[in-house]
MARFIRO-588433 format. One record per residue (C-alpha): z, y, x; residue in three letters. Coordinates in steps of 0.001 Angstrom, whole numbers, plus 500000, padded with zeros to 6 digits. Each point is the difference from the previous one (the first is absolute). Example, Ala and Ser with C-alpha at 12.3 -4.5 7.8 and 13.67 -1.06 7.14 Angstrom:
! residues 2
507800495500512300ALA499340503440501370SER
This chain:
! residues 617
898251458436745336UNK499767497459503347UNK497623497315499815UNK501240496690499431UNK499405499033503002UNK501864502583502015UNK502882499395498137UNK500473496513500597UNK499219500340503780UNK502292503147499858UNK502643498259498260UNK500320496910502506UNK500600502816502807UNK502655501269498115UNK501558496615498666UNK500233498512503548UNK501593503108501492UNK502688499619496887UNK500629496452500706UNK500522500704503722UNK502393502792498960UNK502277497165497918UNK499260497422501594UNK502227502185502843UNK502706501060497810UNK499159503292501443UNK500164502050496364UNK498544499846496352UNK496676500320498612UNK500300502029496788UNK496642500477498793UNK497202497593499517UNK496685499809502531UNK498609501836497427UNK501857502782499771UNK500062500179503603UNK496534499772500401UNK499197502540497090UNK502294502711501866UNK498626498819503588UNK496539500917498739UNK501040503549498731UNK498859501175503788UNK496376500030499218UNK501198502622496813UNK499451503963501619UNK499856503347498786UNK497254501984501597UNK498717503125500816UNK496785498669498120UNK501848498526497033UNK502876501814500220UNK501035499427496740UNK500525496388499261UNK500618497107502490UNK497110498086500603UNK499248496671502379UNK499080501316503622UNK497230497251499743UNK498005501509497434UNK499304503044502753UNK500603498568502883UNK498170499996503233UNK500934498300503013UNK501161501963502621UNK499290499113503709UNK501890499317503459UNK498605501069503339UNK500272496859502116UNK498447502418503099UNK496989498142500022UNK499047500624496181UNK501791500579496703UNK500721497008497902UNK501087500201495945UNK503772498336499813UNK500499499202496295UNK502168496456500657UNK502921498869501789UNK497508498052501550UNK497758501848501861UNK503387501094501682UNK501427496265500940UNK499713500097503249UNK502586503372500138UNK503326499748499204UNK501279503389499578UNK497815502627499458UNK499946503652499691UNK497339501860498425UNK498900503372500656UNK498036502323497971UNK499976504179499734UNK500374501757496561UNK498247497977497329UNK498127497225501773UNK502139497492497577UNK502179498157501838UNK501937499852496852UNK497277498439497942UNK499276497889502611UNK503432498541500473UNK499937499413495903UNK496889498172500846UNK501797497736502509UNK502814499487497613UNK497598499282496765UNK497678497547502156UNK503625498297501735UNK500708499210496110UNK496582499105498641UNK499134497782503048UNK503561498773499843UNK500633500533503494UNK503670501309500375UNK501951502189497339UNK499614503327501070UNK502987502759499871UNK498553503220499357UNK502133502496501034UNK499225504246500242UNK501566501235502452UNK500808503890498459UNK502553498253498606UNK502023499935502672UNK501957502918500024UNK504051501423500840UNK501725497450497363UNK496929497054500106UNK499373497752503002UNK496937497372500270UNK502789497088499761UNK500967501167496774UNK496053500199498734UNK499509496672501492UNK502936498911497550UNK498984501801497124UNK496302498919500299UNK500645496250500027UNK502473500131496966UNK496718501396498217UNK498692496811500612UNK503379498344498442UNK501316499066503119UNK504094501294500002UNK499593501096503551UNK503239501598501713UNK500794501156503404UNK501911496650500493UNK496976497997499541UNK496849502053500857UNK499626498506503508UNK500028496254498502UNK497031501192497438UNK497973501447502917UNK500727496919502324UNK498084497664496988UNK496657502161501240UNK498643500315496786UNK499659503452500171UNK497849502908501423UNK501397503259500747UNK497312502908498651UNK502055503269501170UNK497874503093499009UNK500002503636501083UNK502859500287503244UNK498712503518500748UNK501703500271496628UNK503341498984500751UNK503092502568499673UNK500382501280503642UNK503344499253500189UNK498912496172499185UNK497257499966502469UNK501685498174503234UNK502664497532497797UNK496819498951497803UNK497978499608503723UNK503007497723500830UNK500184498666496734UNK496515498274500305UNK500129499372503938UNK502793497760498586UNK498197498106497399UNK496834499306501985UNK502536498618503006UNK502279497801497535UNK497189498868497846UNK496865498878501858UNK498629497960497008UNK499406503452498024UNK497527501998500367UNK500296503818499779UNK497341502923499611UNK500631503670499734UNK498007502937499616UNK500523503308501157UNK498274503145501191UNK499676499903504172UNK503469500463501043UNK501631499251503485UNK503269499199497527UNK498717496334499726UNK498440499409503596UNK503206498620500774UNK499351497038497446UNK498616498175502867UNK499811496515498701UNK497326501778497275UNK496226500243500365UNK499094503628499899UNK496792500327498072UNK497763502944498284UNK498174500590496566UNK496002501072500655UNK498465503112499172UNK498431499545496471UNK496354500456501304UNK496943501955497745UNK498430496669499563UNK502584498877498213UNK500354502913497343UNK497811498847497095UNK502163496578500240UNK503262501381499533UNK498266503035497369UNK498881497002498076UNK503103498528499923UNK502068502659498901UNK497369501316497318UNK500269496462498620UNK503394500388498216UNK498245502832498239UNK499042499090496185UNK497505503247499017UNK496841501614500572UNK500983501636503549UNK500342495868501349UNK496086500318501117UNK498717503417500481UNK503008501825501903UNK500568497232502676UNK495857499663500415UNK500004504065500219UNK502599499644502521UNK498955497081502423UNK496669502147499932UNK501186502897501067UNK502906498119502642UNK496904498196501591UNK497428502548500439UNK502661502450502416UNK502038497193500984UNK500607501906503483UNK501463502454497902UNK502801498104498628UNK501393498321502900UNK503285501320499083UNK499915497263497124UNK501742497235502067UNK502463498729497484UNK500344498764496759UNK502054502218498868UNK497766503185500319UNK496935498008498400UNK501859499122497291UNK501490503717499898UNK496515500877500056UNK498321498009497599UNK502949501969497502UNK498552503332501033UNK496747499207499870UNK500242498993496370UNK500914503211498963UNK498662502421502700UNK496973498496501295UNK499749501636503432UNK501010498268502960UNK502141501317503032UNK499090500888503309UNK503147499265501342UNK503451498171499388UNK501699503503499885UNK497618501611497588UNK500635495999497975UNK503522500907499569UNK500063503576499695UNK497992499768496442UNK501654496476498949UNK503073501462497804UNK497623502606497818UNK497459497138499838UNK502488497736499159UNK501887501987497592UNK497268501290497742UNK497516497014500017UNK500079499929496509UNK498744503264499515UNK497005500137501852UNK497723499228497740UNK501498502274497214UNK498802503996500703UNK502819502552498741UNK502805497336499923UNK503072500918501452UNK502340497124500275UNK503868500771499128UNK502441498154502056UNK503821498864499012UNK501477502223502410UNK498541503225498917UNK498280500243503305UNK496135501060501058UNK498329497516502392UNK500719502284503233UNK503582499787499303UNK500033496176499403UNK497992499483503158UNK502596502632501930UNK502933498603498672UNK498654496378501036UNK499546500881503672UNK503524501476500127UNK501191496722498206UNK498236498141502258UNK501406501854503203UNK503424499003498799UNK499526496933499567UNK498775499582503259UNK502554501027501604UNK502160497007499474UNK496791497815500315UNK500125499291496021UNK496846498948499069UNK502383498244497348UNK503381501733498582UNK502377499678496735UNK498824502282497183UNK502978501949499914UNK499496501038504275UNK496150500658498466UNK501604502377497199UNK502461501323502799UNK496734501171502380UNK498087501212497568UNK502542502094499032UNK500688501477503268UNK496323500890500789UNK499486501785496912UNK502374502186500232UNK499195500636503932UNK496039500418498264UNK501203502033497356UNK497804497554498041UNK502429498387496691UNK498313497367497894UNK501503499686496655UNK501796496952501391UNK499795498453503302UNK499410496355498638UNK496916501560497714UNK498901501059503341UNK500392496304501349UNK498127498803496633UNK496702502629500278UNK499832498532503783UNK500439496270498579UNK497735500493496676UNK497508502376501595UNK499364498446503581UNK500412496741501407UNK502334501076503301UNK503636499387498470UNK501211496947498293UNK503336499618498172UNK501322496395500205UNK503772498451499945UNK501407503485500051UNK498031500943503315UNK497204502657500126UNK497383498581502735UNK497115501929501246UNK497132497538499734UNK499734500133503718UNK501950501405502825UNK496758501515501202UNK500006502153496823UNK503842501276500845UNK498750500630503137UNK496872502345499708UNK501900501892497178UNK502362500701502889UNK497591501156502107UNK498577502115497013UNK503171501573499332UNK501192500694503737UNK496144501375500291UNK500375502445497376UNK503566501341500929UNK501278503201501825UNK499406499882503879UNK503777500512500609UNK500323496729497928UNK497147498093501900UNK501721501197503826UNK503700498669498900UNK498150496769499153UNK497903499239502796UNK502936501005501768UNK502302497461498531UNK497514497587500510UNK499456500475503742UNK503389499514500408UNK501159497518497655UNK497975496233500491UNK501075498610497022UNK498488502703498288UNK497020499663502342UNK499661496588498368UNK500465500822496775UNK497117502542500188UNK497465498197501567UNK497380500302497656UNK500901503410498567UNK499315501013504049UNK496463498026499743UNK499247502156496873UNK501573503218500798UNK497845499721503598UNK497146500778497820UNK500973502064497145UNK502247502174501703UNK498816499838503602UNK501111503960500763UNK503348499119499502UNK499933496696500928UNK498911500454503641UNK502164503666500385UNK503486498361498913UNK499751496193500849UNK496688498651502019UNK500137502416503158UNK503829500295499879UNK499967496086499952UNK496959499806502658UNK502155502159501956UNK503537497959499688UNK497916497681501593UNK498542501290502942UNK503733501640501012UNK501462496752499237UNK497176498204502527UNK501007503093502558UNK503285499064499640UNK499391496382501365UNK497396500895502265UNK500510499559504110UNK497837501664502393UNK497227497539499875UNK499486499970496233UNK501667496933499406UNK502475499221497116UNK503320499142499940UNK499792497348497528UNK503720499227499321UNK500438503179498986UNK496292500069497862UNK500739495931498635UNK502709499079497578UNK498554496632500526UNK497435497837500356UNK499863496301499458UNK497349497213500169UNK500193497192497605UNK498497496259499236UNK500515498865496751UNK500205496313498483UNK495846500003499691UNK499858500889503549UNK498711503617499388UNK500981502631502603UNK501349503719498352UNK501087503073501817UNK502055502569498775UNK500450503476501298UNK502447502432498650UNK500480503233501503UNK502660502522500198UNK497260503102498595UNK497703498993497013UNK496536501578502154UNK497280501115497851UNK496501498590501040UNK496807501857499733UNK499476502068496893UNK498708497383497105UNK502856500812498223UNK501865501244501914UNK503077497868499934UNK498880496734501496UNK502733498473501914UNK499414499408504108UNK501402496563499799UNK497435498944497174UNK497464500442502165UNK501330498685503211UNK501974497000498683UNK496971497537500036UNK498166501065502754UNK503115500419502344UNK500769495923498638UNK496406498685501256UNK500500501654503586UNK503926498329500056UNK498315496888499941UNK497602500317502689UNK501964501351502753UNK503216499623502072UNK502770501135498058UNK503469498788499653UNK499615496349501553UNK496348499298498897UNK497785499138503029UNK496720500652498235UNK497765501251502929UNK498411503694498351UNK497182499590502743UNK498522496943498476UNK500133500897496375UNK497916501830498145UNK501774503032498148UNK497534500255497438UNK500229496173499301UNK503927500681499405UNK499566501984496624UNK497566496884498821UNK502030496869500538UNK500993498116496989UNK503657499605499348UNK499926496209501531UNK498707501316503337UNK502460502762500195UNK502618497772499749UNK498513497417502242UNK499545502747502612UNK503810500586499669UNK501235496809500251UNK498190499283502567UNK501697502441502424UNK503211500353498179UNK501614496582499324UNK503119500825498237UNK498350502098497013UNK499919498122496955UNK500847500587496266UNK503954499945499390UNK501076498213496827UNK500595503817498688UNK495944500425500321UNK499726502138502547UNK501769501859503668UNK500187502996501209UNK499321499506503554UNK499469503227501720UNK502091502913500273UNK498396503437500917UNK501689500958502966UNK499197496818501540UNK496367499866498377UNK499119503272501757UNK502319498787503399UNK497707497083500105UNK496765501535498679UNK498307502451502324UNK496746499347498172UNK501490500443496561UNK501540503216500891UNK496958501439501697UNK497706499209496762UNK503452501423497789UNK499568502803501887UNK496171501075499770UNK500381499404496679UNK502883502254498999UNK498004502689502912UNK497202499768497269UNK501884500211497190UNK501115503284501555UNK497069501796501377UNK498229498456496200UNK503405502389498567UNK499179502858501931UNK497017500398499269UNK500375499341496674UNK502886503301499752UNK497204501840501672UNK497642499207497314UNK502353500478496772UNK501812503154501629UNK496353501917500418UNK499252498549496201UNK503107501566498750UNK499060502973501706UNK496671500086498365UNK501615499344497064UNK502237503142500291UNK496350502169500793UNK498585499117496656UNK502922500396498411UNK500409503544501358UNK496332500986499651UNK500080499347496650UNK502885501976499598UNK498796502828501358UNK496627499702498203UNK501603499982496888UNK
């Protein structure tokens, strides 16, 4: 129930956005405030992976998440702390909650009566559903008969906030009109404001009008705050001693447990631990036990007790069955997919498995019922986070036939979309299946590389760059803040973190700070009386002040921003550029040779052992 209060403050936002709205004969209001505001408040309802059963208010668990301003990280929880930015778009790895934060900014937007927030997830966008038609759909929730023929008058009132959630989870094939799709509305409408959140992805670096910013870490200082939190929502006798135990035992090896960055994996790890209380040493060994943890938490604590499950399968075949599921899905990027495409997978893995639950929705049930990783809601089977789909993946790729893993690394060296698509499966199978993973894709890649540098090498190891660049382009947006983006025509690998770090990632701000500074295209900037080092520590008023101040005709166009630098003539007109491009990419491959060296006399230790013991036995 809201507080009094709230409602009435609540309700004026909402009555004086459907007054505008007739007052403008633009359409009909069909629901009262209430209503509206009832079903506008239905964002801070979630299912979690900690209370996976029921939907509960965010609030009741939540902690606030933070920024990284560069300086320090600040909590965001209101529309507020973010006035000063118009568009915004926040970035965050698996499970740092940028979803629960963007709920946050959408319950506070209402509660504060700031704006009325559209709340809109973006995995909804798929082959037969565009954001336009979510946009629609979402503001006739609030009673409001919206149409294509009037959606542009509604936004023009600016009453509203756009809260677009998830892009890395938009259909492929919807990825570049949806880009379009919201360059559009953030040109047309300058009165709304609009946030997304995303994993890092280059997709939305040409959103240039938007203020690129990133979730921080979750630090080990922070822990018994967000344990307390989630423990509580917890009504029994565990509510004290487990989450004591476990702060305890989190605090006296913190070091140990630096792979605990998220929220995600201490809330995945406050479930484990109150069943199996033994903590991980690292985040593979944390997933690798989280399905048999998971799955038979109840019967811990009773010796001899064998749990039977609907499908007629043992644990080991639920867990197998899962990971093959879960590579499926993944194909197609389906952390969410209609029950009867669920039914359809299943299918087809068990038979490839030879494993045949007594019915492949019983199968779905024991994974619902017995852990908290799928949900089943409007017809769709979701995995309770894409992370989940995606170390399953891994699991199941792990655990197959060599033959298998070599055509797959294979297809993903040469297919990018697929590249994209496997991202984090790469970051896990790096680790968990390193043989394979540096024989059939690391060195191959390393070496693509280094021929494809050779290629468009001259004499005097310099680059040819319009061969090397798709592009590159400098921006300044409407806040005055300077971006560079790089894009090139191979996706390099850099160093051996892991292992699939893009080139351009690393380059992109660093090669930005030294545009500034010297003479390239027709900046007069003198390089001889500014400090480099300086360059990568000027505030974005500086930079810009510094620009203008040698290059009169760059301003922002009424579109937000301008391309103003081609490559061929940025590398014509940039000796100095080219030279620093080109130690760079000389670095990047001497770093790759060295690095074959290294994993090609590993394999071949690898292939020793392997024989020794052979022979031994």
């Amino acid at each position: 129930m809201l507080e009094p209060i709230l409602t009435s403050i609540t309700t004026k936002l909402f009555e004086e956005a459907f007054n505008q709205i007739k007052s403008q004969n633009i359409t009909k209001i069909n629901v009262s405030a209430s209503i509206a505001i009832n079903e506008a408040f239905k964002v801070e309802k979630v299912k979690t992976i900690w209370r996976s059963h029921s939907s509960i208010s965010f609030l009741e668990f939540y902690y606030p998440s933070k920024i990284n301003t560069g300086i320090e990280s600040v909590p965001v929880t209101s529309l507020k702390d973010i006035s000063s930015i118009k568009h915004l778009i926040i970035e965050g790895t698996v499970g740092q909650g940028k979803s629960i934060m963007l709920r946050k900014l959408a319950s506070s937007a209402l509660r504060e009566a700031i704006t009325i927030p559209i709340f809109i997830e973006l995995m909804k966008v798929k082959s037969n559903t565009n954001l336009k038609s979510l946009l629609i759909t979402s503001l006739c929730k609030y009673g409001i008969c919206a149409s294509e023929a009037n959606l542009n008058e509604l936004l023009s009132t600016g009453k509203f906030t756009l809260l677009l959630d998830a892009f890395d989870e938009v259909h492929e094939s919807k990825m570049a009109e949806t880009i379009d799709y919201i360059a559009e509305l953030a040109d047309e409408f300058p009165n709304i404001k609009i946030i997304i959140t995303t994993r890092p992805s280059n997709n939305l670096k040409f959103l240039n009008s938007f203020k690129v910013v990133q979730i921080a870490k979750l630090k080990a200082n922070e822990f018994p705050k967000v344990i307390d939190k989630l423990y509580s929502t917890i009504d029994d006798d565990l509510s004290s001693e487990i989450p004591n135990q476990l702060k305890k035992a989190l605090v006296s090896k913190k070091k140990s447990y630096q792979f605990i960055d998220t929220p995600l994996l201490l809330t995945l790890l406050c479930i484990t631990y109150n069943s199996y209380p033994k903590l991980p040493t690292s985040i593979h060994e944390f997933y690798k036990r989280l399905f048999s943890v998971l799955v038979e938490e109840h019967d811990f604590t009773k010796p001899g007790f064998t749990r039977k499950y609907q499908s007629g399968l043992n644990v080991h075949q639920l867990e197998k069955l899962f990971k093959a599921y879960s590579f499926m899905c993944a194909q197609v990027n389906g952390k969410s997919i209609p029950l009867d495409q669920a039914i359809s997978n299943i299918n087809k893995v068990s038979n490839n498995l030879n494993i045949r639950p007594v019915d492949s929705y019983k199968f779905l049930s024991d994974c619902k019922n017995n852990t908290c990783l799928l949900l089943e809601e409007s017809g769709e089977i979701h995995f309770i986070h894409k992370s989940i789909m995606e170390y399953f993946s891994a699991a199941f790729i792990n655990e197959s036939s060599t033959t298998f893993k070599e055509r797959l690394y294979n297809r993903v060296l040469k297919n990018q979309r697929t590249n994209h698509f496997f991202h984090e499966q790469l970051k896990y199978l790096s680790h968990i299946d390193d043989t394979h993973f540096n024989s059939h894709y690391l060195i191959p890649l390393l070496e693509s590389d280094i021929a494809f540098l050779q290629e468009n090498m001259d004499s005097h190891d310099s680059f040819n760059y319009s061969k090397i660049f798709l592009n590159f382009f400098l921006h300044i947006n409407e806040n005055n803040e300077i971006f560079g983006t790089i894009i090139f025509r191979s996706d390099f690998v850099f160093g051996s973190g892991y292992k699939v770090e893009s080139l351009s990632d690393k380059l992109e701000k660093l090669i930005t700070g030294f545009l500034i500074g010297i003479k390239t295209f027709d900046l007069d900037a003198n390089l001889n009386k500014i400090n480099k080092n300086k360059l990568q520590k000027l505030t974005a008023s500086e930079a810009e002040s510094l620009v203008r101040s040698n290059h009169k005709s760059l301003v922002p166009s009424n579109e937000g921003t301008r391309d103003i630098v081609s490559v061929i003539n940025l590398i014509k007109l940039s000796p100095e550029l080219s030279q620093f491009l080109d130690s760079a990419l000389l670095g990047i491959f001497h770093k790759h040779l060295k690095e074959i060296d290294k994993l090609k006399k590993l394999q071949s230790s690898y292939e020793d052992i392997l024989i020794d013991a052979f022979e031994d036995f």
